[in-house]
N, C-alpha and C positions, 0 to 999 in steps of 0.2 A: 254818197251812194246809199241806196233805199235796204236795207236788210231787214227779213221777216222777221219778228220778233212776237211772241205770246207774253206780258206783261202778266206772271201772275206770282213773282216774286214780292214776299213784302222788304221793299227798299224804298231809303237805303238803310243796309244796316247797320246798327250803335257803334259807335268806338269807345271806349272804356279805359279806365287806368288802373294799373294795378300795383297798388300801393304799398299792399301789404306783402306780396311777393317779392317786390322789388328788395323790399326790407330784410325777409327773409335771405335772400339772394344778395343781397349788395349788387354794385354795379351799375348798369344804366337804366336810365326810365323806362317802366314796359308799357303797353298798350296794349290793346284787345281790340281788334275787332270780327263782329261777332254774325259771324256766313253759318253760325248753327242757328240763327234766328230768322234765314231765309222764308219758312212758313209752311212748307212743301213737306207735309206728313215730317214731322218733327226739324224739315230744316237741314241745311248743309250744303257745300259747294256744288252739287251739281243741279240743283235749282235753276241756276244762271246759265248753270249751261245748256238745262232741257227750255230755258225760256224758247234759244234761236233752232235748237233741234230737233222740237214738237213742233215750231212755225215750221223747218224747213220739210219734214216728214207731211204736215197738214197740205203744203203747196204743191205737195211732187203726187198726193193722193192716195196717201197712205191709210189703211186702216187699222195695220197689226203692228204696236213697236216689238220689238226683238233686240235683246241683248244680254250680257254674259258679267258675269263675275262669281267671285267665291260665294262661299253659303251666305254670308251676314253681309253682303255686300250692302253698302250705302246708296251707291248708285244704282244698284237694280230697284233697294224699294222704293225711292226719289223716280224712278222710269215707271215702274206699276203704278206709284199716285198720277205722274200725270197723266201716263194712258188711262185711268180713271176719272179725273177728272174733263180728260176732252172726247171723252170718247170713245177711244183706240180700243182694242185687243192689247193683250201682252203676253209675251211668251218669254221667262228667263230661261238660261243655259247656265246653270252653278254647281260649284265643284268644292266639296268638303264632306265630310262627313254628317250621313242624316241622323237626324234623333228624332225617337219616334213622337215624340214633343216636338214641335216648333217653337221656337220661342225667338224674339228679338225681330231683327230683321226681316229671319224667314217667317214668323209670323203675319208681320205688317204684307209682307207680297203676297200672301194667301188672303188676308181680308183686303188689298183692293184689286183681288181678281184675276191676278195672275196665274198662267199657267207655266209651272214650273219642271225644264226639262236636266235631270241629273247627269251631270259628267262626270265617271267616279275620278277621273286620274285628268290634273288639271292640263297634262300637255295633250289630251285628246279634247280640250273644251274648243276651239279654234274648229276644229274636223267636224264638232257635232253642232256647235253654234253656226254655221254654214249649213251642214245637213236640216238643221231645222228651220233656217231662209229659205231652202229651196223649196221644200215639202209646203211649208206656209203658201208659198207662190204658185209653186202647181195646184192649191187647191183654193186659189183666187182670193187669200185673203188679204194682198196687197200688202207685203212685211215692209217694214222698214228699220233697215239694222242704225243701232244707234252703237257708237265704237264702245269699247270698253274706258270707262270713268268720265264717258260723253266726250275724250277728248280727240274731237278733228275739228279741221279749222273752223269749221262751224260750232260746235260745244265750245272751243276754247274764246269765242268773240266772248259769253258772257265778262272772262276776267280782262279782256282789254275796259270794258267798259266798267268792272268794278274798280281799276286803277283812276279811271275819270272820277266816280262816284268818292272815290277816297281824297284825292285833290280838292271838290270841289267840298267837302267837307270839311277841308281848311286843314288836314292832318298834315306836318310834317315829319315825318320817321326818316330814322338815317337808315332804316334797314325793313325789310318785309319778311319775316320767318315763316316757315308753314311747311308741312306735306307734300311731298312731290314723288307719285308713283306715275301713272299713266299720262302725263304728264302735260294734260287741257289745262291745268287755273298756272303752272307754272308757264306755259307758252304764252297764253294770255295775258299775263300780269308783264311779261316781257315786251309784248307789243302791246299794250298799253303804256306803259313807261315810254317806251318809243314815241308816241303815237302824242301823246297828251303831253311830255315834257317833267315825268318824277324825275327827279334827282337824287333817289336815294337808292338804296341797293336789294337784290330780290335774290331769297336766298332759298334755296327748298333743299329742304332733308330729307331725304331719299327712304321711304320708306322698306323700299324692296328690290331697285334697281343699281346698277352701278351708276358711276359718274361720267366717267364714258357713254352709256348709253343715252344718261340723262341731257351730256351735252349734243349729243347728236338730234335725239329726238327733237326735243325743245326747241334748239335753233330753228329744225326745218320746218314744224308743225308752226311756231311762231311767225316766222316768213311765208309762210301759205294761208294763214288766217290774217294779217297785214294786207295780203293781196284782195280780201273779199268787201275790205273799207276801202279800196283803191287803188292806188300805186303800190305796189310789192313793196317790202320795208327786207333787204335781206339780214337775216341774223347770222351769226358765224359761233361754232361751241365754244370760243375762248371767251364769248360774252355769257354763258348762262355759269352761273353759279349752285353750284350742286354739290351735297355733302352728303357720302357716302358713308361714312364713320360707324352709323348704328344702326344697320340694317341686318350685318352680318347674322342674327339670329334668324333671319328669314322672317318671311309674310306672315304678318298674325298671330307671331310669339311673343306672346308677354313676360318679358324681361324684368329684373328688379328697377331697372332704369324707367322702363314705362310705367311702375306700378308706383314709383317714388314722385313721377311728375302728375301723374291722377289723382294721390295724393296731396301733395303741394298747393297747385290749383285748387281742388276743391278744401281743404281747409284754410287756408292763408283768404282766399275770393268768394267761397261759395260758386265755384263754375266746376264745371264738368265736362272732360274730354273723352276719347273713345279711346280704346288700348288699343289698335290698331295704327291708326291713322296721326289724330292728332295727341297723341300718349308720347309717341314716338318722337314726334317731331318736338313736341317739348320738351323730352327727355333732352333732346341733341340742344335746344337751345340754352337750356338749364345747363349743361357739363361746356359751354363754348361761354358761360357768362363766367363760369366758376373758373374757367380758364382764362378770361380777362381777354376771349374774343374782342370784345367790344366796349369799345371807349364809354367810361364813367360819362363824360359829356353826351352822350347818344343816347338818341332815341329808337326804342326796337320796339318792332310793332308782333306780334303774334297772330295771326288769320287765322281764326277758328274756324274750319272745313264741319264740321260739325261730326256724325258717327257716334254719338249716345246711345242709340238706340242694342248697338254692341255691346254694353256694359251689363246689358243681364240677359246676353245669351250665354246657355250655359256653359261652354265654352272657357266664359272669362270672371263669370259672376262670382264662382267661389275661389279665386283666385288673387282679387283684390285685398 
């Protein structure tokens, strides 16, 4: 089956070892690979996923993307480049606290041209992120909502096919670790596994939701994005793997766990992760290695979602 796609990722990308952590850490072989070098105004997973949902927004004839997330979100400034890049309008809908400085992300969305609409209290973002589709439409600007973290079954085909790209890279990992919030590269990476034939296990760390929810969402979004390469693939929540453990501190709290695994990484590797996103997620893999999760024989792979660009909003800059 024929699926739109915009080709303006740079893939595929690196996979890497990490030697000196490992060492650090004891335990099994780690690997990196590295979706913060996607290309897309500094890089990161949702790249792959505006690849298939700028084509699908381009086909349906759209001229204005629209969509939502927190102040420093990753995926909003990832949606302003590439509605600057191809063309579009863009209108965010984001929810934190403003400083009268921009700095980081909210920077980046202001230089490529976004128009940025405030929602002070994040459970009215949903009410205004709709109010400002409709208003866009009544005055013929043709919106096109793109979900939050790009993941519907359209955003999430990007990770079924970086599951191919990872295979045909010849990588064997007994395990796939990474971020899993809204929950597209987790659905994806699930029906890709499916789809392509990995054999090893996919594991996301819950940045902000429970486990429950994560296994509900995932299965269904994954079985609905299966269906758009073909025959439906159903998923059921006893297959998705989801780790709740370190989230408790809520969205976007930088914890001594997140600031120990920022740390880590970047002295032991010279890499650098976001305190958000993937700070988190490393933190849980670091404290599941220390606990002898994972067999000394295995190999565990680390998805760098990317989110740098957070590390010097102010927010978290003097905090590190």
């Amino acid at each position: 089956m024929a699926i739109a796609r915009l080709r303006f990722a740079l893939l595929p990308t690196p996979v890497e070892e990490l030697p000196r952590l490992r060492q650090a850490l004891g335990g099994p072989r780690l690997l990196i690979k590295r979706d913060d070098q996607t290309g897309l105004a500094f890089g990161g997973n949702k790249t792959r996923k505006l690849e298939f949902l700028v084509a699908e927004a381009r086909d349906q004839g759209a001229q204005t993307l629209i969509t939502g997330g927190a102040l420093q979100s990753n995926h909003c400034r990832q949606t302003a480049a590439a509605a600057a890049r191809f063309g579009f309008k863009c209108i965010l809908v984001l929810t934190g606290e403003v400083s009268e400085q921009p700095s980081a992300n909210l920077l980046l969305d202001q230089l490529f041209g976004a128009q940025v609409v405030h929602a002070p209290d994040r459970k009215d973002r949903d009410k205004i992120l709709q109010q400002t589709f409709d208003r866009a439409a009544e005055k013929g600007m043709k919106p096109y909502l793109v979900p939050y973290g790009g993941s519907s079954p359209t955003g999430a085909l990007g990770y079924a096919f970086a599951m191919k790209e990872l295979m045909e890279q010849g990588i064997e990992a007994d395990w796939i670790v990474f971020a899993t919030s809204s929950g597209g590269t987790h659905a994806g990476l699930m029906a890709g596994q499916r789809l392509f034939g990995y054999k090893g296990k996919v594991l996301g760390i819950s940045v902000d939701e429970s486990e429950e929810w994560l296994k509900t969402h995932v299965s269904e979004l994954a079985s609905s994005a299966s269906e758009k390469l073909g025959n439906r693939l159903e998923f059921t929540p006893g297959e998705v793997l989801a780790n709740a453990d370190y989230c408790e501190a809520g969205y976007g709290v930088l914890t001594e766990s997140e600031r120990e695994a920022i740390h880590l990484f970047a002295k032991h590797e010279g890499l650098l992760l976001d305190p958000v996103y993937t700070g988190r997620a490393a933190a849980g893999m670091i404290d599941l290695i220390r606990q002898k999760f994972f067999k000394n024989g295995e190999t565990v792979l680390f998805l760098h979602t990317g989110g740098q660009p957070a590390l010097f909003a102010d927010k978290y800059a003097n905090k590190l």
